[in-house]
C-alpha positions in Angstrom: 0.0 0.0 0.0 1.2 3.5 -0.5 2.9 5.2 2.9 1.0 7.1 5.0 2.9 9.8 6.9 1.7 13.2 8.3 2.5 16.6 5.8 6.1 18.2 6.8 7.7 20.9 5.0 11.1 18.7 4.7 8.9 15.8 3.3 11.1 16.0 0.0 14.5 14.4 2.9 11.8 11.5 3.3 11.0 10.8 -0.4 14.9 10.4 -1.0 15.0 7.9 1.7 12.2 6.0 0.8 13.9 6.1 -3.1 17.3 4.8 -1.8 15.7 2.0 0.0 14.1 0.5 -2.9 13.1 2.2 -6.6 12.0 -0.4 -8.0 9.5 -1.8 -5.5 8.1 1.3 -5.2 7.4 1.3 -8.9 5.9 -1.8 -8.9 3.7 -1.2 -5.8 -0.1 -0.7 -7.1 -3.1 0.2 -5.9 -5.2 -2.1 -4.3 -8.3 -1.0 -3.5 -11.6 -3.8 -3.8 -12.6 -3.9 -7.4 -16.3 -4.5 -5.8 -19.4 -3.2 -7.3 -22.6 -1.4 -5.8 -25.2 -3.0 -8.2 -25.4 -7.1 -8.5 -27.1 -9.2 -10.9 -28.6 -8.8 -14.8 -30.3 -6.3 -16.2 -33.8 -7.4 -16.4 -36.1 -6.6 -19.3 -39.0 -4.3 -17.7 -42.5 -4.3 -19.4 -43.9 -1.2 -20.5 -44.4 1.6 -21.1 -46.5 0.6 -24.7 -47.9 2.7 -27.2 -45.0 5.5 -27.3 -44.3 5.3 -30.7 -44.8 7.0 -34.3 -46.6 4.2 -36.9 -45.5 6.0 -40.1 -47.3 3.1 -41.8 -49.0 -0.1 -41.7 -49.4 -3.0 -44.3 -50.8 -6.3 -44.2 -48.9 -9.2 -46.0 -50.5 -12.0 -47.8 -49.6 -14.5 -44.9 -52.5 -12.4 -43.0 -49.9 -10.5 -40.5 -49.5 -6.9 -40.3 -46.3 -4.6 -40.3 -46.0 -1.4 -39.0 -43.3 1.0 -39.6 -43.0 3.1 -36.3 -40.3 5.5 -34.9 -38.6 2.2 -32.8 -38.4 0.0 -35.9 -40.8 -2.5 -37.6 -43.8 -4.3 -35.3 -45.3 -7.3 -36.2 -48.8 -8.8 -35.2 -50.7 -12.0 -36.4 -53.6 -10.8 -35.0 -54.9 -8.2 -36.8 -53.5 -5.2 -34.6 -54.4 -6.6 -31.4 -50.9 -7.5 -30.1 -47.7 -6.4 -31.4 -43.8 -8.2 -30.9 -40.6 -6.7 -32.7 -39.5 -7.8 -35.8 -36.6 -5.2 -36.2 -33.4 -7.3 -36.7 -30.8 -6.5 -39.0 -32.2 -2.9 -38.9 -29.4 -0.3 -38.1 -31.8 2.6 -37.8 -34.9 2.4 -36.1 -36.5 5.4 -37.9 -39.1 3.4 -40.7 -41.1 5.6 -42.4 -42.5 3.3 -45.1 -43.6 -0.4 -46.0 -43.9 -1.6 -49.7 -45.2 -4.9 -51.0 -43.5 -5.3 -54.8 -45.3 -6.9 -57.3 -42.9 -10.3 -56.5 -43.9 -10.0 -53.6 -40.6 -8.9 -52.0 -41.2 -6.4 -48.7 -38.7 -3.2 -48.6 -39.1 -0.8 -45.8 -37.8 3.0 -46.1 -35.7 4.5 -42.9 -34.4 7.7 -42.3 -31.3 7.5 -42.0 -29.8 4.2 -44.0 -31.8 4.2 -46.8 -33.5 0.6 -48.0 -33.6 -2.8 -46.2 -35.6 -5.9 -47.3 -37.0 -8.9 -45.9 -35.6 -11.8 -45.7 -38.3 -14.5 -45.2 -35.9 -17.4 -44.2 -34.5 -15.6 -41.3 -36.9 -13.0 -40.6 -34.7 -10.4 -40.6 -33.8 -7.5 -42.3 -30.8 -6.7 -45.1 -29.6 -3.8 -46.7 -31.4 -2.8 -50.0 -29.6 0.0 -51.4 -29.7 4.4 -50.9 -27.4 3.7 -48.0 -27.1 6.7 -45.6 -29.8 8.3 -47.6 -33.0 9.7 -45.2 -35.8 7.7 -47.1 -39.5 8.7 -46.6 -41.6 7.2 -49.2 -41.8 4.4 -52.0 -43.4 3.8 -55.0 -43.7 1.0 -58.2 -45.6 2.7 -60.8 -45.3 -0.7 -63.0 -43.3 -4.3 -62.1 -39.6 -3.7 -61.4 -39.5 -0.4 -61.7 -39.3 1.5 -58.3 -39.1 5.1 -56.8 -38.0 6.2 -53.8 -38.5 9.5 -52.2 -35.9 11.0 -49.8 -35.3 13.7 -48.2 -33.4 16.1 -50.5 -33.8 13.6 -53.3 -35.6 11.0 -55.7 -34.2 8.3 -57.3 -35.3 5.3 -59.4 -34.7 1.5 -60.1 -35.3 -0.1 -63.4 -33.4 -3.4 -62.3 -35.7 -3.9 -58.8 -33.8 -2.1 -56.5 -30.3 -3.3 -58.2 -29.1 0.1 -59.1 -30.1 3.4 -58.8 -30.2 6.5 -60.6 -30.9 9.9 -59.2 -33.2 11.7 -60.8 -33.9 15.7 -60.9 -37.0 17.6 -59.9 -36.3 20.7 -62.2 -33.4 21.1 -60.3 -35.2 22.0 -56.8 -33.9 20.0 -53.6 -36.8 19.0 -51.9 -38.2 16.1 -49.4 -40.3 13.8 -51.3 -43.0 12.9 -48.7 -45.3 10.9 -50.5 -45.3 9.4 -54.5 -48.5 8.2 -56.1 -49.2 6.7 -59.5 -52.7 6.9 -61.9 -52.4 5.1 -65.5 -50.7 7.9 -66.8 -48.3 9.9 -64.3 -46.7 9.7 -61.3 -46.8 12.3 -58.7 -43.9 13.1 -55.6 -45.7 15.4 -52.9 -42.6 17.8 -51.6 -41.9 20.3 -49.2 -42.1 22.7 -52.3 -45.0 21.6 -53.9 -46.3 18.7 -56.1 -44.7 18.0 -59.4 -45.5 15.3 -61.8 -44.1 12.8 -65.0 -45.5 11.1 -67.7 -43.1 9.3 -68.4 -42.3 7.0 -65.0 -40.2 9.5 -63.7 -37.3 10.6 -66.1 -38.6 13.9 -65.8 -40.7 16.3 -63.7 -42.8 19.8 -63.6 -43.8 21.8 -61.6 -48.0 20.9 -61.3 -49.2 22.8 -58.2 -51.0 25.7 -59.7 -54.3 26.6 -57.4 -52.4 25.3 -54.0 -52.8 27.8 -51.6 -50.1 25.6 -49.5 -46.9 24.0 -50.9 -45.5 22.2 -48.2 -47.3 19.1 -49.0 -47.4 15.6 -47.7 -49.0 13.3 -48.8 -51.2 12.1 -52.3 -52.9 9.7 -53.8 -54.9 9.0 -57.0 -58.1 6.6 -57.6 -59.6 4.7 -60.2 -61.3 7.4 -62.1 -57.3 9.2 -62.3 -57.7 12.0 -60.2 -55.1 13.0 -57.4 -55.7 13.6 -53.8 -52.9 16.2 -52.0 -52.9 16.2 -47.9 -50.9 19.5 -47.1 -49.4 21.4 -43.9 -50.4 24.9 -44.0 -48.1 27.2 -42.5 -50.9 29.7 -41.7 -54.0 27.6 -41.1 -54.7 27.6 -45.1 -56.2 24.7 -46.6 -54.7 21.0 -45.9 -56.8 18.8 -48.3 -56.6 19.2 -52.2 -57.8 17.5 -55.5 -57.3 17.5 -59.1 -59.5 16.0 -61.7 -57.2 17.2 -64.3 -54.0 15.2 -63.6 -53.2 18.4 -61.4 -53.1 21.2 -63.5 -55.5 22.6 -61.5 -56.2 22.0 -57.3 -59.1 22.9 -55.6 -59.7 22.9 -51.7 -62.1 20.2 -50.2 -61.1 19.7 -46.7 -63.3 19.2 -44.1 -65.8 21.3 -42.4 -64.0 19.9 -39.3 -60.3 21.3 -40.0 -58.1 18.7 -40.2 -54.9 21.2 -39.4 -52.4 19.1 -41.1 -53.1 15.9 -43.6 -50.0 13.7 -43.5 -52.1 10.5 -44.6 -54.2 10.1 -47.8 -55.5 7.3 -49.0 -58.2 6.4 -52.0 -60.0 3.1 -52.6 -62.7 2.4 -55.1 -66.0 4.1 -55.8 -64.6 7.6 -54.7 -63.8 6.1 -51.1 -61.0 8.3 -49.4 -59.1 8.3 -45.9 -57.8 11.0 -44.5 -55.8 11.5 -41.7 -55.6 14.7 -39.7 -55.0 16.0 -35.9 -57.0 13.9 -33.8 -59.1 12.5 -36.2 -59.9 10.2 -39.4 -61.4 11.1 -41.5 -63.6 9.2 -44.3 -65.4 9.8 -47.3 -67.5 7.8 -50.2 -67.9 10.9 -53.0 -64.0 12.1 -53.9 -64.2 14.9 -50.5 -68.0 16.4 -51.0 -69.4 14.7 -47.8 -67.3 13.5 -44.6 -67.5 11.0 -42.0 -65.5 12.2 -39.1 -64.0 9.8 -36.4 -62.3 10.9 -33.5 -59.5 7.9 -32.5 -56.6 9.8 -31.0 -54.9 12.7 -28.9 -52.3 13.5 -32.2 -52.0 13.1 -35.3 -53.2 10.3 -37.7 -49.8 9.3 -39.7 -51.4 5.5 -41.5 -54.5 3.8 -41.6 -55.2 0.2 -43.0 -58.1 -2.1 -43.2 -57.9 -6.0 -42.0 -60.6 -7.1 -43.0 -61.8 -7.7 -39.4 -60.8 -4.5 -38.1 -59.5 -1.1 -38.9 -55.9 0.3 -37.7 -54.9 3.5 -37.4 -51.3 4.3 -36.7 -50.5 8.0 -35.1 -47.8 10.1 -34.2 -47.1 9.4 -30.8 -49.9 7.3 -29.1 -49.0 4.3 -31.4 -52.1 1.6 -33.0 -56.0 2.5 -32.3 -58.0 -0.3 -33.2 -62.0 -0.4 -34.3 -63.5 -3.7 -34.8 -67.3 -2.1 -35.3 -66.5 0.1 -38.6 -65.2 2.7 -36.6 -67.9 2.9 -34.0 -65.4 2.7 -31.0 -61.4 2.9 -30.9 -59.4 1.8 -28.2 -55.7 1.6 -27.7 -53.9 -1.7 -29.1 -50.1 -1.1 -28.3 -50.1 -4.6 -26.2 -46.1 -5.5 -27.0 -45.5 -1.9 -29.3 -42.4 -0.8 -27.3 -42.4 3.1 -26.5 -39.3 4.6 -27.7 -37.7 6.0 -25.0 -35.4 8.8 -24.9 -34.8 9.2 -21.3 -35.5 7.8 -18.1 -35.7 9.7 -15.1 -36.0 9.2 -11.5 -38.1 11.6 -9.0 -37.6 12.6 -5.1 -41.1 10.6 -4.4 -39.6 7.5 -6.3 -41.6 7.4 -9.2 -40.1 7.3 -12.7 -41.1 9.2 -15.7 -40.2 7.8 -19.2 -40.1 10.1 -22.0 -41.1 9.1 -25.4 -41.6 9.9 -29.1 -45.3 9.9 -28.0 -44.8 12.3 -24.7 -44.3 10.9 -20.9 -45.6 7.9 -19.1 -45.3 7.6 -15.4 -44.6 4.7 -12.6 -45.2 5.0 -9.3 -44.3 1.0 -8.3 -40.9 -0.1 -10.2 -42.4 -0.7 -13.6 -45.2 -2.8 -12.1 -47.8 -0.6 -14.2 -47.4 2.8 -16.5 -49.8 5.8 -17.0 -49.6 8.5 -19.1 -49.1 12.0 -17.2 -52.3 13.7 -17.2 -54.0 10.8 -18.9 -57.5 13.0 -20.2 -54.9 15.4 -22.1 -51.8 14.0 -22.7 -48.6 15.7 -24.1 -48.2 13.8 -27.6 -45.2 15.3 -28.7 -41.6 13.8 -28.8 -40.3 14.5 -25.2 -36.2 14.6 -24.7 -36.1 15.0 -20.8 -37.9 15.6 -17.9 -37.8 16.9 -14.5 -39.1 18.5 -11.2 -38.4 22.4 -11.2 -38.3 24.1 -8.3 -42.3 24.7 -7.3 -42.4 20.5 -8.0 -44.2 20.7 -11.3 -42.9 17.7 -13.7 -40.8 19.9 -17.1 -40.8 18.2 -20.0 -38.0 19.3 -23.2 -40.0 18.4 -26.2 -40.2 19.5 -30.2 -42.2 22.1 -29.6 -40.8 23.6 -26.2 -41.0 23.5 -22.6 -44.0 22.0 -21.0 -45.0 21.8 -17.4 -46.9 20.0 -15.8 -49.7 20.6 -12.7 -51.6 18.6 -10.5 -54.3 21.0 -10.4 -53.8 22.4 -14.0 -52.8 19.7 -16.4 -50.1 20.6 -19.4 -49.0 24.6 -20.4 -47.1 25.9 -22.4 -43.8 27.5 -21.0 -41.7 29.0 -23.4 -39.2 29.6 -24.6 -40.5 32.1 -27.2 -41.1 30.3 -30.8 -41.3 26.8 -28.9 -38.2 25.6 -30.4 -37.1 21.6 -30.0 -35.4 21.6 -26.7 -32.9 18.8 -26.7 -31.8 18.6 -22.7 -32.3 20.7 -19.5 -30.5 21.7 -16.7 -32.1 22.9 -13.0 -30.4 24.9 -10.9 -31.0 25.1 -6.9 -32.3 28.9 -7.6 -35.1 27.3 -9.9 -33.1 28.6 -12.7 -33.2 26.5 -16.0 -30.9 26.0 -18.7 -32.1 24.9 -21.9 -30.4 23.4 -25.2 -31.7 24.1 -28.6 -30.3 24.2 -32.0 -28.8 27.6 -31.7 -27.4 27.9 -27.9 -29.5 28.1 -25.2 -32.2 29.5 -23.4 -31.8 30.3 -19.4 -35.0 30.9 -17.5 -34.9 33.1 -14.4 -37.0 34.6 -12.2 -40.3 34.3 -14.1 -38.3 35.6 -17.8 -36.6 34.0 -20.6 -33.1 35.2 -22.0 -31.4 34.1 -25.1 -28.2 32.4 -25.2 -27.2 32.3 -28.4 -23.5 30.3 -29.2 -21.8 31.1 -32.2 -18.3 30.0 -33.4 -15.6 32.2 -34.8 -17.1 32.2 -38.5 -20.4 33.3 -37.0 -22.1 30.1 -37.1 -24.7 29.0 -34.7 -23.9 26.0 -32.6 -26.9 23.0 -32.5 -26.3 22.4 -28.6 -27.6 18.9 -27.3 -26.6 18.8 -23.9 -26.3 21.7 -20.9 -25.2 21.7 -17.3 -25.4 24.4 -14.7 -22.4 23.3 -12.6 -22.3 23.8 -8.9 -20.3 26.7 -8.8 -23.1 28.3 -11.4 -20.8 27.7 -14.6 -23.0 27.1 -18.2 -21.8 24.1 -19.9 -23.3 23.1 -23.0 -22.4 20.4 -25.5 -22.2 21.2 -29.2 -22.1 18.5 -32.5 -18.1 18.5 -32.5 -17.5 21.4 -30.0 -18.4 22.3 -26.6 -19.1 25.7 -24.7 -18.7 27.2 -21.2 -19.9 30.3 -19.9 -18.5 31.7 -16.3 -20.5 33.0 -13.6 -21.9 36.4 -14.7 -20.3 36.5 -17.6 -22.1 37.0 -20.7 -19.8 35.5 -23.3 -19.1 31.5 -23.8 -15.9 30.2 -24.5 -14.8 26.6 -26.6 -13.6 24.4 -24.1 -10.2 21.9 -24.6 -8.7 18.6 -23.4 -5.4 19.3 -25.3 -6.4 16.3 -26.6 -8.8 16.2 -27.9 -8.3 20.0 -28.6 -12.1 20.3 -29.3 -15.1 17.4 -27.8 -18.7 16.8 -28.7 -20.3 16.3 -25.1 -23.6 14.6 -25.3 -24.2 14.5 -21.6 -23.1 15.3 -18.4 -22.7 15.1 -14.6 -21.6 16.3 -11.3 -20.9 14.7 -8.0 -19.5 17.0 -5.7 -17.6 19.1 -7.9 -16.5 16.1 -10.0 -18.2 16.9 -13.5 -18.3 13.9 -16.4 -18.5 14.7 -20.0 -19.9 11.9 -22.1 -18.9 12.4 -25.2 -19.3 11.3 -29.2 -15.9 9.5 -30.1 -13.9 10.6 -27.5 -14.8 8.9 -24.7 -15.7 10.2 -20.9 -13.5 13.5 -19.7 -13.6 14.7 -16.3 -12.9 18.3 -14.6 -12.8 19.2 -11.2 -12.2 23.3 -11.9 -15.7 23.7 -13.0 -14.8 22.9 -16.3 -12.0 25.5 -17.2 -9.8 22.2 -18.0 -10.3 18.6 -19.0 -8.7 15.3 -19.0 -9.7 11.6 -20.1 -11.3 9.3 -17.6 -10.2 6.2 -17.4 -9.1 3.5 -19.3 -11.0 0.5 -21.2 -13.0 2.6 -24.1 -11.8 2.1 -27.3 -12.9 5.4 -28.3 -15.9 4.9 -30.7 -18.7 4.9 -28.2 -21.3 7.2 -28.6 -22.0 8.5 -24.9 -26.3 9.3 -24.6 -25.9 9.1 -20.6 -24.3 9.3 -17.1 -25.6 8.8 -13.5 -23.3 7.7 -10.4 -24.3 4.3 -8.8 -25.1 4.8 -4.9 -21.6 4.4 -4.1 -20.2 6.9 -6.1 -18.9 4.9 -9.2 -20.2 6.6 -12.9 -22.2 4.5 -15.4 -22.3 5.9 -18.8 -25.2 4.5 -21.8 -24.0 4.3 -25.0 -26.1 4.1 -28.6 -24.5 0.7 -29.8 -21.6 -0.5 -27.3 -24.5 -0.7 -24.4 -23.3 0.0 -20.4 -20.3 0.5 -19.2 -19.1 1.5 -15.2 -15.8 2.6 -13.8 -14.2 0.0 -11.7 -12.7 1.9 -9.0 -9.9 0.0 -8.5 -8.3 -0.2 -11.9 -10.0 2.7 -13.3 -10.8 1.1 -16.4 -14.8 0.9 -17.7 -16.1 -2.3 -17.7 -18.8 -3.7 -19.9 -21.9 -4.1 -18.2 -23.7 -6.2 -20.8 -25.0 -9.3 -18.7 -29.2 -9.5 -19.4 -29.4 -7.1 -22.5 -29.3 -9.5 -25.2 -28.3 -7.3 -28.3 -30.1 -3.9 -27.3 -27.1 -2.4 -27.3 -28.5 1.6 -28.3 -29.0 2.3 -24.5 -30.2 6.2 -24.4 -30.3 7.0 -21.0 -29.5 5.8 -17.6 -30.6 6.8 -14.0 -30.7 5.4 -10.3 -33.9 5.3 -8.5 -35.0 5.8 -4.9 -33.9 2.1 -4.0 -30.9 2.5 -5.4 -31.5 0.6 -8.5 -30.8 1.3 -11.7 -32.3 2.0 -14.7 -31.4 1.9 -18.4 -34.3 3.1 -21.8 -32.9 1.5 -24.3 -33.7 2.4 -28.7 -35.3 -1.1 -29.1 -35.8 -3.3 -26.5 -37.6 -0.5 -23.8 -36.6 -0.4 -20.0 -34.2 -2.7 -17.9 -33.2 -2.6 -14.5 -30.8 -3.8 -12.1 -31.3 -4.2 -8.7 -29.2 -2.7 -6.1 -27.0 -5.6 -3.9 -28.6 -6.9 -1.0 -26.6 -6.0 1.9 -24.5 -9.0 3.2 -24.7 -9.9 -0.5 -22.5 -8.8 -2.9 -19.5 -6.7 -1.1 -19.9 -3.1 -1.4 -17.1 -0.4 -2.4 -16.3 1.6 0.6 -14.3 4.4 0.9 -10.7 4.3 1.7 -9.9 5.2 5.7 -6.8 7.2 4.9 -5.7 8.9 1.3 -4.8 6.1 -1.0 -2.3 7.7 -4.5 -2.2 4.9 -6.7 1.0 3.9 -9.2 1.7 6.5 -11.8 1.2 5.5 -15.6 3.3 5.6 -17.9 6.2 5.0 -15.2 8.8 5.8 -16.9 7.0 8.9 -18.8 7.8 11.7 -21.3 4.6 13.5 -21.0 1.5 13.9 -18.9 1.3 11.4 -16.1 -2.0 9.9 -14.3 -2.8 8.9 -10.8 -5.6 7.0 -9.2 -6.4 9.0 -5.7 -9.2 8.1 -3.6 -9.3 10.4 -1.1 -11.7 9.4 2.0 -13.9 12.4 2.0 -14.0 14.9 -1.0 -12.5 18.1 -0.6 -9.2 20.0 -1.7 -6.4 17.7 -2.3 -2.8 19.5 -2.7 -0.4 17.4 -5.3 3.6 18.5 -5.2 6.8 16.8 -7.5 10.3 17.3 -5.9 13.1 16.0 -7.9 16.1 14.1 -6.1 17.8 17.2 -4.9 14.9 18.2 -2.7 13.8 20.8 -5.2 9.5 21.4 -5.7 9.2 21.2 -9.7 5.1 21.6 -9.3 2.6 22.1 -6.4 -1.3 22.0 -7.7 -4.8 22.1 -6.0 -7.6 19.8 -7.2 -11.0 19.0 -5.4 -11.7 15.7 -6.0 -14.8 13.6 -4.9 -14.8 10.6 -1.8 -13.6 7.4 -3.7 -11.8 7.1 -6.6 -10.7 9.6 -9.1 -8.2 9.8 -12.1 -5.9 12.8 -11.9 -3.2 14.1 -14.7 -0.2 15.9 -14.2 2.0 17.8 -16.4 4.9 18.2 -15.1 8.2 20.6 -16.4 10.9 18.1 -16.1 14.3 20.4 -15.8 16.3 17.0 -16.4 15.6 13.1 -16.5 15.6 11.3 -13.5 13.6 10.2 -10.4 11.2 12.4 -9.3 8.9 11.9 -6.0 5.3 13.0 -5.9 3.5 13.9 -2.5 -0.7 13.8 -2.3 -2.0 15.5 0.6 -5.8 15.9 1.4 -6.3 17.5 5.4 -4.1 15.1 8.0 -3.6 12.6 5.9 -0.8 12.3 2.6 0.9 9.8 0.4 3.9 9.4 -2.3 4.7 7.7 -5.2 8.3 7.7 -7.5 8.1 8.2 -10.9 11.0 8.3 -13.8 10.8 11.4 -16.2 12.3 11.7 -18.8 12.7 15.6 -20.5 
């Protein structure tokens, strides 16, 4: 064990007789302190919550089962709607905005992010179909073998199924191709700009949107008798339903006397049938748009409808499958097995545990033993980032459209900030002041007013920021796509912070325990600072430096766990400072977003795919806990011998200022630094000016109690 001796001005006399006794068994001495941990056991897969989830679209194959393509990958039932299990692997983005049957009867799905994938019957699973890293949103096959695929920016075509590709041009403009559609003689892309249309299977497109009074459109259709059907998404409550009976040269309005707000779903079947979906509502009509039925199935927005024969599904944006089995009398949930996709998990002071969502926040108040929706008779359908208890104890929730809080005695408002931008994390303060990330800085909330933050780099552009943190001492951290920011107490202007190396870090998270703050980043692993982030060094050893860090909470003993999207868990063993995999019970959901410890001490990991696992806190008398050292404990340096920085393990028994100083063999102090470090373990780096190679000693004293280790430097 390292020497423990009381701090004396002449300690430097001491080191050189410690050195001349023996070098090299001091060098070899290590740090033992129990590699024990504070949680025992598997992670175990936790039911619920169900129903979170965007159904972009649903299909029915010819075996009778139905897919849907949701937000958290593809869902399969093989009961007509009424339960749901996963049917996602092989996917490597869980984003699936479309389903399409070819006329072989091969199934391709769409994803926002990687393009095509395709079913493969023997195995069930899922392969890559070409437009790889391309954000697809719709398909088409306007005759056998030939297929379209919209994306976002893009449009391309296939005359050799789906073999090769060939981008195609839609009079030059960029735009998101929502939606195609197909009558006997053109084909029609609904786009962010407008609809265009070809007659010749896509080789070439114009411009067809004259009469639209909106041109962000989003879905279309045609029927039997050739004319087209355009859902739209006015921008300033203009009309949202369209159609053409002229091969759209010329739109007229027909939307409902009940406003549908925004038509993202249109569908036509025979004898003029059509089915729109709207905000809150489908709706359904027999005569091309006169006359409606309306039926009211949902809190949000309808995103896909489909017919079973036996029933009728309706998939939305955010409350998942709604099921009628009377022709639309009645519609009740049917998310039995649709996994929420959750983005964070949190714990609360009373012990309950709020899950946020694609489809808003659902609520447990017995350790995943049942799940409500908060506020249940008006829930917050809208994709929800984070959540937490401000300081008057309503529940905050970061969403895409702003803060929301939640009261007992009030339900869901509206908070701010002004414009109700997507806020991607928040960060409380014990004044009740709030820190908020959004795609051009932050927004800080005090005292009843909001104040922009704005964080812009050196060529004046704005920086998307995805994480904040008010640190204890009242510094502004936030986390950038490649950089990150600080901002000092009272000042006003925010600075790019540094490791040396890396020189510049994309923090996706982080954490504080006394002082102690984490960064989890995106490809650079987990940094630490204990100088409220003016400097920054890498903690621990063990990652291999491609993990992309969602999450971080502390155990009960102190130790950090971090989630990452695709590598899964890992924890800091204390006594080798190295992350560890912890990996038993999670099967291959490995996209772990979030991570937190409840009020027993438990903890708690959302996952992309596979929902909510937990791991029990050790019994006591069970598995050993890590305790805290008696007496300051400075473990071997490494590299030992060195030519550059050098690191420590210290575990110091309570935290608080520890004083580090390097003599070399003359007696003469070369360095002498303060850090506060946290009780327990800690990994510290020291750069120390070397006048000459040799042996140098270093001395670690925290209050009464000190310690020393040798080390060779080399200049």
């Amino acid at each position: 064990m390292p020497m423990q001796t009381p701090t004396h001005p002449d300690m430097a006399r001491h080191f050189l007789a410690l050195a001349s006794r023996s070098i090299v068994l001091l060098a070899l001495v290590q740090w033992l302190a129990p590699a024990l941990h504070a949680q025992g056991g598997d992670w175990m897969s936790i039911e619920g919550p169900y129903g979170g989830t965007i159904v972009w679209d649903l299909e029915q194959l010819s075996d009778g089962s139905v897919l849907a393509a949701t937000s958290n990958g593809v869902q399969r039932s093989l009961d007509a709607g009424v339960t749901w299990t996963r049917f996602s692997s092989g996917l490597t983005v869980l984003d699936v905005r479309a389903i399409h049957v070819d006329a072989s009867g091969e199934v391709r799905v769409a994803t926002y992010g990687q393009g095509l994938f395709k079913l493969s019957p023997e195995s069930e699973s899922w392969v890559p179909a070409g437009l790889e890293a391309t954000y697809a949103l719709s398909m088409l096959e306007p005759q056998p073998g030939l297929l379209l695929v919209g994306v976002n920016g893009d449009l391309y075509r296939s005359e050799d199924e789906g073999l090769t590709w060939d981008l195609l041009s839609l009079q030059g403009y960029n735009a998101a191709v929502y939606s195609l559609a197909a009558s006997t003689t053109h084909v029609f892309a609904a786009t962010n700009i407008g609809v265009f249309r070809s007659t010749d299977l896509g080789s070439t497109w114009e411009f067809a949107s004259s009469g639209l009074q909106e041109y962000d459109i989003r879905s279309i259709a045609t029927n039997a008798s050739g004319h087209v059907f355009a859902g739209a998404n006015p921008v300033f409550g203009g009309c949202s339903l369209y159609r053409s009976r002229g091969n759209g040269s010329l739109w007229t309005c027909i939307q409902p006397d009940t406003d549908p707000l925004t038509v993202g779903l249109v569908t036509a079947g025979p004898g003029g049938s059509l089915h729109v979906g709207g905000f809150q509502n489908l709706f359904e009509s027999q005569d091309e748009g006169n006359t409606w039925r309306v039926h009211s199935v949902s809190a949000s927005d309808v995103a896909s409808w489909l017919s079973t024969g036996t029933s009728r599904l309706v998939g939305t944006r955010g409350e998942g499958v709604v099921l009628s089995t009377d022709e639309g009398q009645t519609w009740y949930p049917s998310n039995t097995g649709l996994t929420s996709d959750v983005t964070a998990v949190r714990s609360q002071p009373d012990g309950s545990l709020v899950v946020t969502t694609a489809g808003g926040l659902f609520i447990t108040h017995d350790y995943g033993g049942s799940w409500d929706r908060v506020h249940p008779e008006e829930p917050l359908v809208r994709r929800a980032t984070d959540a937490l208890l401000d300081a008057d104890g309503g529940l905050l929730a970061a969403t895409n459209a702003g803060l929301w809080r939640y009261d007992k005695a009030t339900g869901w408002s509206a908070s701010g900030p002004p414009g109700r931008p997507f806020i991607r994390d928040l960060a409380l303060a014990e004044d009740g002041s709030l820190l908020a990330a959004y795609y051009a800085g932050a927004w800080v909330y005090s005292k009843g007013t909001w104040t922009d933050a704005p964080i812009v780099d050196e060529e004046g552009n704005a920086r998307d920021i995805v994480a904040v943190h008010l640190s204890e001492n009242g510094s502004k951290l936030a986390g950038a796509a490649w950089d990150s920011w600080r901002q000092v107490p009272g000042g006003s202007e925010w600075q790019r912070m540094s490791a040396g190396d890396p020189a510049w870090f994309s923090v996706q998270a982080f954490a504080e325990s006394d002082g102690w703050i984490l960064a989890g980043t995106r490809f650079a692993g987990v940094l630490q600072s204990f100088d409220d982030g003016q400097s920054w060094s890498r903690l621990g050893q063990g990652l291999e430096g491609n993990e992309d860090i969602r999450d971080i909470a502390f155990d009960s003993q102190g130790a950090p766990y971090i989630a990452t999207f695709g590598n899964g868990v890992f924890r800091l063993d204390p006594s080798s400072m190295t992350w560890t995999p912890q990996l038993s019970g999670l099967a291959s959901y490995r996209r772990v977003t979030s991570v937190t410890r409840d009020a027993q001490e438990s903890l708690w990991i959302g996952t992309a795919e596979g929902g909510l696992f937990r791991r029990a806190a050790a019994p006591v008398g069970g598995i050993e806990r890590y305790t805290l050292p008696e007496h300051l404990v400075l473990g071997a340096p490494w590299p030992n011998p060195s030519r550059g920085p050098v690191r420590f393990s210290v575990a110091p028994p309570q935290a608080g200022p520890v004083r580090f100083k390097v003599f070399d063999l003359m007696g003469r102090q070369v360095l002498e630094k303060d850090m506060f470090l946290p009780a327990g373990a800690s990994t510290v780096h020291l750069d120390v000016p070397v006048p000459a190679s040799g042996l140098y000693s270093v001395q670690a004293a925290a209050g009464r109690y000190s310690a020393v280790r040798m080390i060779v430097l080399h200049k």
